[in-house]
VEXKOL-916461 format. One record per residue (C-alpha): x, y, z; residue number from 1; residue in three letters. Coordinates in steps of 0.001 Angstrom, whole numbers, plus 524288, in hexadecimal, padded with zeros to 5 digits. Example, Ala and Ser with C-alpha at 12.3 -4.5 7.8 and 13.67 -1.06 7.14 Angstrom:
<vexvos>
8300C;7EE6C;81E78;1;ALA
83566;7FBDC;81BE4;2;SER
</vexvos>
This chain:
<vexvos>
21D55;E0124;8027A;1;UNK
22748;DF871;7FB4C;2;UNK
21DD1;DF6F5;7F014;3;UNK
21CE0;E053C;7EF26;4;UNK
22B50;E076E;7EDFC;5;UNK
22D59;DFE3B;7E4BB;6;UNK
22272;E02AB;7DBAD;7;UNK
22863;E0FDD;7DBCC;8;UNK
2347C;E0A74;7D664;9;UNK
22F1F;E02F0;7CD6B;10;UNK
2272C;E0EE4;7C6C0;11;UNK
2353E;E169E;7C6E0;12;UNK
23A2D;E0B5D;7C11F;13;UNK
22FD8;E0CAF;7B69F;14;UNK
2314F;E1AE6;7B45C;15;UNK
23F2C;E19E6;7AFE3;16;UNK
23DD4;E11B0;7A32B;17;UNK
2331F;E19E6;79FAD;18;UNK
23A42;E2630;7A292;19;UNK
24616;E210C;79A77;20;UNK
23D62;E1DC0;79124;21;UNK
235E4;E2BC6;78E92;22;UNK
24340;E3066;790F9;23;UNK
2486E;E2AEB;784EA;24;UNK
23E9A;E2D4F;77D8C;25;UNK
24299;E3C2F;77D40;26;UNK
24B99;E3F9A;774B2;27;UNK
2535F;E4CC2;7717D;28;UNK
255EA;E492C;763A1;29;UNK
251E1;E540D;75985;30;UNK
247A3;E51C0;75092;31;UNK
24B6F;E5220;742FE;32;UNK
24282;E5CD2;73C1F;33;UNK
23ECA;E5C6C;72B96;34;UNK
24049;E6902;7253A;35;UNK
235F3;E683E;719F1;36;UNK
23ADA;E6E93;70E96;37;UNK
2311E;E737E;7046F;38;UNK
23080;E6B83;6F7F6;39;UNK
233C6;E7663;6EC5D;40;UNK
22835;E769E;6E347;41;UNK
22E6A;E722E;6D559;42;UNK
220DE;E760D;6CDC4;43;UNK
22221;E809D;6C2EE;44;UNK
222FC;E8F64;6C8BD;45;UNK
2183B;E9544;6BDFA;46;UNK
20CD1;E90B6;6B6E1;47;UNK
20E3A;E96D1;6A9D7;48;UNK
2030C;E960B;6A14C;49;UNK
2036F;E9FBC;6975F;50;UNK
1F72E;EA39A;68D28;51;UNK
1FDD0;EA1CC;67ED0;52;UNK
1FDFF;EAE2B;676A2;53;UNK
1F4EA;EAD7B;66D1B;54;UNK
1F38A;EB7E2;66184;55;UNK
1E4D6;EB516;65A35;56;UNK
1E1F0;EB8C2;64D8B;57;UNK
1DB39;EAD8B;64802;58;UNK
1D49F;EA08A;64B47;59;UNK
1DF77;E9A1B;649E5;60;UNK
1E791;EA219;653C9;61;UNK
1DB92;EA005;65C62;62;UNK
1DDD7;E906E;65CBB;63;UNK
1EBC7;E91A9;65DED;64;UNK
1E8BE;E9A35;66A1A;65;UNK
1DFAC;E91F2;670CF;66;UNK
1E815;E8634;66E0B;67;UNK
1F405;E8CDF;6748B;68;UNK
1E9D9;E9143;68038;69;UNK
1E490;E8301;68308;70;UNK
1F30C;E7E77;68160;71;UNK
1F7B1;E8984;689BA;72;UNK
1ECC9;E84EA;69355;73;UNK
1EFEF;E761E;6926C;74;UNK
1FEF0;E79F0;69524;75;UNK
1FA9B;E82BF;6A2B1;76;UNK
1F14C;E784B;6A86B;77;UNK
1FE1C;E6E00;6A7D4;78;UNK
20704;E77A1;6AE9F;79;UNK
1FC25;E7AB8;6B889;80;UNK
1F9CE;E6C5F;6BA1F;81;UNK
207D7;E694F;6BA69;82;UNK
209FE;E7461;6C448;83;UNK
1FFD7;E6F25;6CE16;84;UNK
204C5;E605A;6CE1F;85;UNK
2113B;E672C;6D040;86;UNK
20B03;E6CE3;6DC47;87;UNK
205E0;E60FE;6E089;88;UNK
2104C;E58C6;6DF8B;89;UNK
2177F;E635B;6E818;90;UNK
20B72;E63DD;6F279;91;UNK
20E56;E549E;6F35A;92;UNK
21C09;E545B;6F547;93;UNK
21B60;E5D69;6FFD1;94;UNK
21041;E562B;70638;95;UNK
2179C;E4834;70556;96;UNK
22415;E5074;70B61;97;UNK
21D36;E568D;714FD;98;UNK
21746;E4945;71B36;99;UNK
224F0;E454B;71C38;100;UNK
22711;E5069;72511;101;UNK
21AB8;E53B9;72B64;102;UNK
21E13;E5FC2;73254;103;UNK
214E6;E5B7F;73C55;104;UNK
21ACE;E4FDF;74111;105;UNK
22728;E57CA;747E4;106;UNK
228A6;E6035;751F4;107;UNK
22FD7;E6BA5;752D3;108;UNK
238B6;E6D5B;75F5B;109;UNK
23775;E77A9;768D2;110;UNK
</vexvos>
């Protein structure tokens, strides 16, 4: 009977450090929350490729014309290719940024 008596305080003296324990593990502190602010897009509003005006009366206006044309062309596929590296770029900033702050890794409080 003595055995049994002491085992019982011996498990209630093992439930203390382990309640002391868990209960220090909880804390009330608040947990700090990232607002993620949208990166403005800096890449040019409007793509403005424009056909040249061309007047045609002879052969040689028809040269000039389709020289100004495949310049005018040249000119709209560097915009449109600078445009969508500017887009890119963009899409990877944001992406870097937003595995800083995974908005999955906290959790909102009740």
């Amino acid at each position: 009977m003595k055995s049994l008596t002491n085992w019982k305080s011996i498990k209630s003296g093992l439930m203390l450090p382990c309640l002391l324990a868990l209960a220090s593990c909880s804390t009330n502190e608040s947990v700090r929350y990232h607002t993620l602010k949208p990166n403005p897009i800096i890449c040019p509003k409007r793509l403005e490729c424009q056909t040249p005006a061309t007047e045609i009366n002879t052969n040689g206006d028809l040269v000039k014309a389709l020289d100004k044309s495949l310049n005018t062309i040249e000119v709209c596929q560097v915009i449109i290719e600078s445009f969508e590296h500017c887009i890119e770029q963009y899409n990877k900033i944001n992406q870097a940024s937003n595995r800083l702050f995974n908005k999955d890794d906290y959790v909102r409080p009740n």
